[in-house]
ROGU-222878 format. One record per residue (C-alpha): x, y, z. Coordinates in Angstrom, 3 decimals, decimal comma, always signed. Layout:
% ROGU-222878
{r {X; Y; Z}}
...
//
This chain:
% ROGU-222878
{r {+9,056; +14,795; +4,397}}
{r {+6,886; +12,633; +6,660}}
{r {+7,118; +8,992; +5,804}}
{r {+4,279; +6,399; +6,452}}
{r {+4,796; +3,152; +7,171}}
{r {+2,005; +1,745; +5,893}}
{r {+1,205; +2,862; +2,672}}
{r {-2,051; +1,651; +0,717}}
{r {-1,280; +1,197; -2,959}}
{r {-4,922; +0,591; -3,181}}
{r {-6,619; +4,245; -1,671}}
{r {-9,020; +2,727; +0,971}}
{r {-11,819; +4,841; -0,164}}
{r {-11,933; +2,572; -3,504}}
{r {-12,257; -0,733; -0,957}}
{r {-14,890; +1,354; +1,099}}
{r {-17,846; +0,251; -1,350}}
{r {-16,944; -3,663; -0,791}}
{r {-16,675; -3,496; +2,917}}
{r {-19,218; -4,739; +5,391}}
{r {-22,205; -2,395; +5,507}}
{r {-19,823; +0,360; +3,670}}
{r {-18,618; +1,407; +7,077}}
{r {-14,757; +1,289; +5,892}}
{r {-13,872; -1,041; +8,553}}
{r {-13,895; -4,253; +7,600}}
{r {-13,851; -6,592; +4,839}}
{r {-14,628; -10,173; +3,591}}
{r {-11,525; -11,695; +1,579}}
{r {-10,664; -15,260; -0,164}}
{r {-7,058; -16,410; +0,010}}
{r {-7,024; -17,976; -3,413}}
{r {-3,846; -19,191; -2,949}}
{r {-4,880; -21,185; +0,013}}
{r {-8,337; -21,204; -0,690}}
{r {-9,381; -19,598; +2,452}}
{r {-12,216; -17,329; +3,321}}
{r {-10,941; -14,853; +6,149}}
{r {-14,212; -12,824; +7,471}}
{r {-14,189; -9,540; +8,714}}
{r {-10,446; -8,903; +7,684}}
{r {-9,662; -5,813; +8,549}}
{r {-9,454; -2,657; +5,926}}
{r {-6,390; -1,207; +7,053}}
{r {-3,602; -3,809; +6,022}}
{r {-5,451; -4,773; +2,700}}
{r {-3,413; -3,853; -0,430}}
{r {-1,124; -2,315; +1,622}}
{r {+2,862; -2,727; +2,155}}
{r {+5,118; -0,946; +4,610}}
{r {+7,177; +2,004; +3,609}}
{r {+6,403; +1,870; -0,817}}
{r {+8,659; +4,079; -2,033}}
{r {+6,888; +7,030; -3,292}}
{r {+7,531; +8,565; -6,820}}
{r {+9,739; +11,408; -5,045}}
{r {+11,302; +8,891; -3,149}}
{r {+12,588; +7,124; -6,695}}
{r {+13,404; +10,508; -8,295}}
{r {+14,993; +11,541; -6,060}}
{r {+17,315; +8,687; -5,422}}
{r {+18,038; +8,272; -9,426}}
{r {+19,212; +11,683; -9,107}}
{r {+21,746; +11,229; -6,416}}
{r {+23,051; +8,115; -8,097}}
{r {+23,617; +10,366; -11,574}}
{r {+25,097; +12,630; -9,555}}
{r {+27,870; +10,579; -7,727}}
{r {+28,424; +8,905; -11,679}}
{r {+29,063; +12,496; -12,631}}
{r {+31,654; +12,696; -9,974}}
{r {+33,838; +9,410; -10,480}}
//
């Protein structure tokens, strides 16, 4: 099972309609928290988070965890 690093938990194609000129590339964002506006952010790391643990991933791991409970 390949894993990606960076995962979008977003799908890009949903953030294609807001980017500049709907080219997919790039983006205008507002920090809200620091009430900064960052243009031309980049698509790619927007809603985004290295190696999200994928629904397999979880079941998976819950199942070797019952398992070794099983054993003791």
């Amino acid at each position: 099972m390949a894993i990606n690093k960076n995962q979008h938990f977003v799908p890009r194609c949903h953030l294609r309609p807001f980017t500049l000129g709907a080219a997919g590339l790039a983006i205008n964002l507002i920090n809200l928290d620091r009430k900064v506006l960052i243009p031309n952010a980049p698509v790619n790391n927007q809603c985004s988070k290295d190696l999200l643990p994928s629904i397999s991933m979880l079941i998976s791991s819950r199942n070797e965890a019952t398992q070794k409970n099983n054993l003791s």
